[in-house]
DRENDO-1510 file (C-alpha; in Angstrom, 1 decimal, always signed):
<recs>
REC; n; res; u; v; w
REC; 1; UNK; +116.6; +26.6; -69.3 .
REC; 2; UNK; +118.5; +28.3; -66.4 .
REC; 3; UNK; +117.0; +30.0; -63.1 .
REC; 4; UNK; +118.4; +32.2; -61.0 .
REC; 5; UNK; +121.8; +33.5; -60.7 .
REC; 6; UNK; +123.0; +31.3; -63.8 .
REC; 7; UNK; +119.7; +32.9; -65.4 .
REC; 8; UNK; +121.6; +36.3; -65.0 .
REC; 9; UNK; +124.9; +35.3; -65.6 .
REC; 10; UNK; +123.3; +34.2; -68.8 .
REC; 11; UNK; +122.0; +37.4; -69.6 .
REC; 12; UNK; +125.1; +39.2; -70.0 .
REC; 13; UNK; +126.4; +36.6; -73.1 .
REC; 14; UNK; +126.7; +38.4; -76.0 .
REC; 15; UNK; +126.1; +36.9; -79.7 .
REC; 16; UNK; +128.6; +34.6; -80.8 .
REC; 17; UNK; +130.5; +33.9; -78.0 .
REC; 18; UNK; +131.3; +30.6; -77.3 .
REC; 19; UNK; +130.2; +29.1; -73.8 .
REC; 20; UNK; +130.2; +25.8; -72.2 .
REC; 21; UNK; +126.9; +24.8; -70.8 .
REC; 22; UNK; +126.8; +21.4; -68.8 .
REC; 23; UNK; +123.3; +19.9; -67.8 .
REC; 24; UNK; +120.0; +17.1; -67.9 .
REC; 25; UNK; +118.9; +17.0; -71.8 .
REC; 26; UNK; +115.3; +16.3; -71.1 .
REC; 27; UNK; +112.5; +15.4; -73.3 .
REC; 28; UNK; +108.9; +16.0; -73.0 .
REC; 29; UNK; +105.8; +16.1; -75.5 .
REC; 30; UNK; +102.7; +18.3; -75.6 .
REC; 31; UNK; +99.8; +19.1; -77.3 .
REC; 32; UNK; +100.4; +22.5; -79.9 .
REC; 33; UNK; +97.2; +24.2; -81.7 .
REC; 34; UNK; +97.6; +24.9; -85.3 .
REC; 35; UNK; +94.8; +26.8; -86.0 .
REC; 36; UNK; +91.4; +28.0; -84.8 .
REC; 37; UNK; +89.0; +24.4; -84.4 .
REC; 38; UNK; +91.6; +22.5; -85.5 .
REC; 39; UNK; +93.2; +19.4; -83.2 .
REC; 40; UNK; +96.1; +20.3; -81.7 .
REC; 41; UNK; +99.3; +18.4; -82.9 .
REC; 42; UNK; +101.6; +16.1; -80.8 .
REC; 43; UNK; +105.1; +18.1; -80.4 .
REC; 44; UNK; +108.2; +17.0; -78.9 .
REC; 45; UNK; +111.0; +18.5; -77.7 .
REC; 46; UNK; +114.3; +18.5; -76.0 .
REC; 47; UNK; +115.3; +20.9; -73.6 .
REC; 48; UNK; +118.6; +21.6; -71.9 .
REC; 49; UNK; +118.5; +21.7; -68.2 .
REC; 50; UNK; +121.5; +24.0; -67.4 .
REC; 51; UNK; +123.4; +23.4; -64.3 .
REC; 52; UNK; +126.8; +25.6; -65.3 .
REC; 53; UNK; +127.6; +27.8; -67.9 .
REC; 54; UNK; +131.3; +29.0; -68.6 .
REC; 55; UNK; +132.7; +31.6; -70.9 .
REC; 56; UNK; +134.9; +30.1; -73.2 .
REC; 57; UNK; +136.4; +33.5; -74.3 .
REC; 58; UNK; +140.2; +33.5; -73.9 .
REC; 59; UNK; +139.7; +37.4; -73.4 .
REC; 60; UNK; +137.3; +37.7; -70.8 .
REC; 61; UNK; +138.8; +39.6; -67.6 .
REC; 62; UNK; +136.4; +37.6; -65.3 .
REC; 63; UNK; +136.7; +33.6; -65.2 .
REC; 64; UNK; +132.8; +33.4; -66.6 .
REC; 65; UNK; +131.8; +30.9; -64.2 .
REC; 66; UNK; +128.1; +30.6; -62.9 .
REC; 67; UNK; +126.6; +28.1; -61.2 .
</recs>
């Protein structure tokens, strides 16, 4: 997850191009439905908490450095 100008930044990666992405891995648990009057299931997840994100294309003309 990224806000802001790294949110942007972001937006213009293209498939399959390598980045670096440093951050806070958190984890967190919530409650999912599976179906109409069914009890929702336990889920848990682990989300990165991006603080940078780098182009690691040798090509790129810019330096590909958010933050």
């Amino acid at each position: 997850m990224v806000w802001g100008g790294l949110a942007r930044f972001a937006q213009t990666l293209k498939k399959g191009e390598h980045v670096y992405v440093s951050g806070e891995l958190r984890y967190r648990d919530y409650d999912k439905e599976v179906g109409k009057g069914k009890d929702p299931v336990k889920t848990a997840v682990a989300e990165i908490h991006g603080a940078e994100i780098r182009r690691l294309d040798p090509r790129a003309s810019e330096d590909g450095t958010a933050t």
